[in-house]
N, C-alpha and C positions, 0 to 999 in steps of 0.2 A: 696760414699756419695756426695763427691762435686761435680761429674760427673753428679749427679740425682738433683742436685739443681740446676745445668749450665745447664742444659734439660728442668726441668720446667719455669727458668727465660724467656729461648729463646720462649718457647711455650706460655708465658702469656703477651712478647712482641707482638710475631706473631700475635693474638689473638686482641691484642688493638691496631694494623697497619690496619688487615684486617676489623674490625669494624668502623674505622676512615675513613678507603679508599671508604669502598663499602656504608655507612651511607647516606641517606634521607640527601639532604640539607635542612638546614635550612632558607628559604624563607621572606624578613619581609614581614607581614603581613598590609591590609590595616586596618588605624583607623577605629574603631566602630561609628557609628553615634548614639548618644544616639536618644531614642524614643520619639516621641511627648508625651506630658501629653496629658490627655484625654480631660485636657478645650480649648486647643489649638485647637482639630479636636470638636469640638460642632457641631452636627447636629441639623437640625430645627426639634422641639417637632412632633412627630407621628400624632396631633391632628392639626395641620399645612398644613399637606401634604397628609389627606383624603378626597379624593372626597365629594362632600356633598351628604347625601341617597338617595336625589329625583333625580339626575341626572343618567344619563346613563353611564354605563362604558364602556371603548372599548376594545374588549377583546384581550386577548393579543396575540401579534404575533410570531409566533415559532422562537427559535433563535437556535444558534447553528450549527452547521456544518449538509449537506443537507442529507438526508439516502440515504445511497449505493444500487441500484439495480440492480443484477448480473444475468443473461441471458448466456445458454449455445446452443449451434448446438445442441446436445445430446437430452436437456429436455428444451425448449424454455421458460420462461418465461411471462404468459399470460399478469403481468402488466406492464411488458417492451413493448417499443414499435419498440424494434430490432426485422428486419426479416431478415433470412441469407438466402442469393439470392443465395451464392452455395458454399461450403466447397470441396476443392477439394484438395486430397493426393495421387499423383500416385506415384508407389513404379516399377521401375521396373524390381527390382527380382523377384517381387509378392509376395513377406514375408516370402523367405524360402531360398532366396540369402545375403549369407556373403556382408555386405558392397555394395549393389547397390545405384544405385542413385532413390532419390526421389524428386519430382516436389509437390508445393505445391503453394498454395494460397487460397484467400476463399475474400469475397464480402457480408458485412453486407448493412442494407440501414436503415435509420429512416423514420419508414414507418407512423409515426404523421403528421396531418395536420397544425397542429398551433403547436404544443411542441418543442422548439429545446432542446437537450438533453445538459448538462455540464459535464465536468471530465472526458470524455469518456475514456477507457483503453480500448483496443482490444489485446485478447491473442491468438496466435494459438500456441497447444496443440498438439504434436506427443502423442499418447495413446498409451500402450501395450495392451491384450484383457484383462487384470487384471483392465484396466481404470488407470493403475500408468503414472505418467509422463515420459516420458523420455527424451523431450527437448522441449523448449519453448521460444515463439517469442513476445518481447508484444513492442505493437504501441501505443502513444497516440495522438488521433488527437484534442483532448480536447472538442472539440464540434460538434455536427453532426444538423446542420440546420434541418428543418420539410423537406423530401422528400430528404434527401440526403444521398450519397452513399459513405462508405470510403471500397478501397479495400486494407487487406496488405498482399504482398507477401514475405515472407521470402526466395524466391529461391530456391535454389538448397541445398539438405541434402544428407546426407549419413546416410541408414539403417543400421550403425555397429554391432549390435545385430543380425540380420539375420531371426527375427521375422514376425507377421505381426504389421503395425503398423498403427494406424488410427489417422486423424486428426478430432483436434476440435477446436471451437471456442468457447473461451468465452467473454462478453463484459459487461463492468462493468461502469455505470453511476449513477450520482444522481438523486435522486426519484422527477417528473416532481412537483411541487407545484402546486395545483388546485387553479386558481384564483377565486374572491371573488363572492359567490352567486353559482358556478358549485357544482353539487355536485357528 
């Protein structure tokens, strides 16, 4: 019996060492900043700050972050104004050698006269014939001027799979804003 009470003592010591040891510190924490009362932040009356009826308003201007427009080699995107001047993937096992080497690059252009594009992300895509990824290159040149060409070449890969494998590009920009009166 004393042997089973010197077992549980040792096991309820063990018990509040390893809770103490392995325990969340206790961090202080920063003061609360109490909140404004609400007559301290008073805004000026709604009837203050309404245009008068007979005047014209100007309507308002879109805020917020610009929409994404994403363009592929594959399926081109008619309102992008990415042209891909040449996607190129030479493999040369020809898709059916273990581990050969592959040569790759490709060559978009901003083929706008006036639009220069913002955000730009250029992705080149090794494709399985499934369309799965199997490794990927992405470049940002962040802006592509009206008639300008970015080219990225990722070099030299290795076909590990021993598949065929096709390249693609994709290239992803913000949607151009149509200035005032175009429609």
């Amino acid at each position: 019996m004393k042997d089973l009470k010197l077992r549980t003592l040792a096991g309820v010591l063990f018990a509040v060492a390893a809770t103490a040891a392995f325990a969340q510190p206790n961090y202080p924490q920063a003061p609360k900043r109490p909140k404004p009362s609400a007559s301290a932040t008073s805004s000026p009356s709604p009837s203050a700050t309404e245009a008068p009826s007979a005047s014209p308003t100007a309507e308002p201007t879109p805020s917020g972050p610009a929409k994404k427009l994403s363009t592929d080699s594959d399926k081109p995107n008619p309102k992008s104004p990415i042209k891909f001047v040449q996607v190129n993937c030479y493999d040369s096992g020809f898709g059916s050698k273990f581990n050969s080497e592959m040569r790759l690059d490709a060559t978009v252009n901003n083929s706008s006269k006036t639009d220069t594009l913002k955000n730009v992300v250029v992705k080149y895509q090794l494709v399985n014939l499934d369309r799965q990824v199997i490794q990927e290159w992405v470049e940002k040149p962040g802006t592509l001027k009206p008639g300008q060409t970015f080219q990225i070449n990722p070099g030299v890969a290795r076909n590990s799979i021993g598949t065929k494998l096709n390249g693609r590009v994709i290239v992803e920009h913000d949607e151009v804003q149509k200035k005032d009166g175009a429609k």
